[in-house]
N, C-alpha and C positions, 0 to 999 in steps of 0.2 A: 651369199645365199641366205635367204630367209627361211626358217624354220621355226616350230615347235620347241620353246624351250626343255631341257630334260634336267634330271637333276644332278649332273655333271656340270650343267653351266651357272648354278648357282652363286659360285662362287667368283666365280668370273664378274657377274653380273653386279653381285655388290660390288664388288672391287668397282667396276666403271662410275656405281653411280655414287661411290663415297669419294671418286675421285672430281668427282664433275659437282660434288658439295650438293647431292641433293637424298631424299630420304631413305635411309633403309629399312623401317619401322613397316613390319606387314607385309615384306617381301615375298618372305618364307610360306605366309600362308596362303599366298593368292599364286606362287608359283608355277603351278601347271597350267594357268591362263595367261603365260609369258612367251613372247614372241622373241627371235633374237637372228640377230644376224654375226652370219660370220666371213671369214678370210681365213682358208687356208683350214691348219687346226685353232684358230683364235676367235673369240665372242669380240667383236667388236662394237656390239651395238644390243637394244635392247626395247621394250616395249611392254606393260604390262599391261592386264585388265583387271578389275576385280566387280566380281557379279552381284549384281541386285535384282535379280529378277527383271522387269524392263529399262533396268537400267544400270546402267555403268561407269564406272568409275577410271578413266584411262589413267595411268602413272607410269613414271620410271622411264619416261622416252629417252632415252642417252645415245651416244656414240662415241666411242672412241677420240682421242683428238686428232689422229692421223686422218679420219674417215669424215671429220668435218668438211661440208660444204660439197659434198659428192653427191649428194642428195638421199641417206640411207637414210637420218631421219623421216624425211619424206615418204619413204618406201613404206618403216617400221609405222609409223600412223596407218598408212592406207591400211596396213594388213590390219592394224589392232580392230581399226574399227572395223574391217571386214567380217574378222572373227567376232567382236560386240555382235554383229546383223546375224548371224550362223548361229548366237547364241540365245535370240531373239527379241536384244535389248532394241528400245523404239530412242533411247537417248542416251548418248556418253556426258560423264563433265570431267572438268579437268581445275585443276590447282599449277595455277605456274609467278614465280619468282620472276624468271627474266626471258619467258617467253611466249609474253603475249600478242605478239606481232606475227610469230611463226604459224600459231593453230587459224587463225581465219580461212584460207588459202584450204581448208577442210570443212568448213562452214560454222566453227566452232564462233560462238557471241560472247562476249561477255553477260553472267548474270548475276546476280544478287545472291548472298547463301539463302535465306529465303524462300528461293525458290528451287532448292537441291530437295529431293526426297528423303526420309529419313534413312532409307537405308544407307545412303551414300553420306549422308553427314554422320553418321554414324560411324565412318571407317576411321583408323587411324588417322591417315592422310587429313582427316576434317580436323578430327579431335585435336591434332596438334603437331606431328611428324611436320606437317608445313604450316608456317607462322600466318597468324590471325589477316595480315597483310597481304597475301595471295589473291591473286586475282582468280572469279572462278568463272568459266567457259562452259558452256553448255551447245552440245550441236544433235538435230535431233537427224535420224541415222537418214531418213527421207532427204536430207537434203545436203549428204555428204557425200564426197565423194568416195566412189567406191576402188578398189584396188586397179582393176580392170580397167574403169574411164580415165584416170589418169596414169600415166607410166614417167 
């Protein structure tokens, strides 16, 4: 089940994504814009957003290792950027390590920092939580998929 993250699952949620080697820097404050999935009483999955006015900044996409390949990442995207469109951002970007094959399939492109607005190079995530080498993705929300079109 997907849901609204609360602050019970905070801690859960670092745990997944210091286990999965990726940031925890800024979690805490962009937390009520965190999506999460679970099993049972357990967080096994997760999704965050952080706001910039028309735009957004996706992070923290994790899962579980048991829940790999089931498709929840997949789900945890569609939702995030749902809620991005809900909040009335026109574009998400994204910083990823070793997953830049995965966001396309959502219409995410590669882009140049450059071309990030400041408020998003401004976040942690830019400043440094993810290494200078990250590739950055930019999808503008017109031409992603939405929760709904893809299941």
């Amino acid at each position: 089940m997907l849901r609204r993250a609360n602050e019970g699952d905070l801690t859960y949620v670092l745990a997944l994504l210091e286990a999965a080697g990726l940031p925890t820097e800024g979690v805490g404050e962009h937390f009520g814009s965190f999506v999460v999935a679970e099993s049972g009483p357990k967080v096994v999955g997760a999704a965050g957003l952080e706001l910039y006015g028309a735009n957004v900044l996706l992070r923290s996409v994790v899962v579980a290792p048991e829940t790999q390949g089931t498709g929840l990442g997949s789900r945890l995207t569609r939702r995030a950027l749902e809620e991005a469109r809900r909040h009335g951002a026109r574009a998400v970007y994204l910083l990823t390590t070793t997953a830049e094959g995965f966001f396309p399939c959502f219409g995410f492109l590669r882009v140049g920092r450059d071309v990030v607005p400041f408020g998003v190079q401004d976040s942690l995530e830019f400043r440094g939580a993810c290494p200078s080498s990250a590739v950055v993705m930019r999808v503008a929300l017109e031409q992603a998929f939405t929760a709904e079109s893809v299941q």
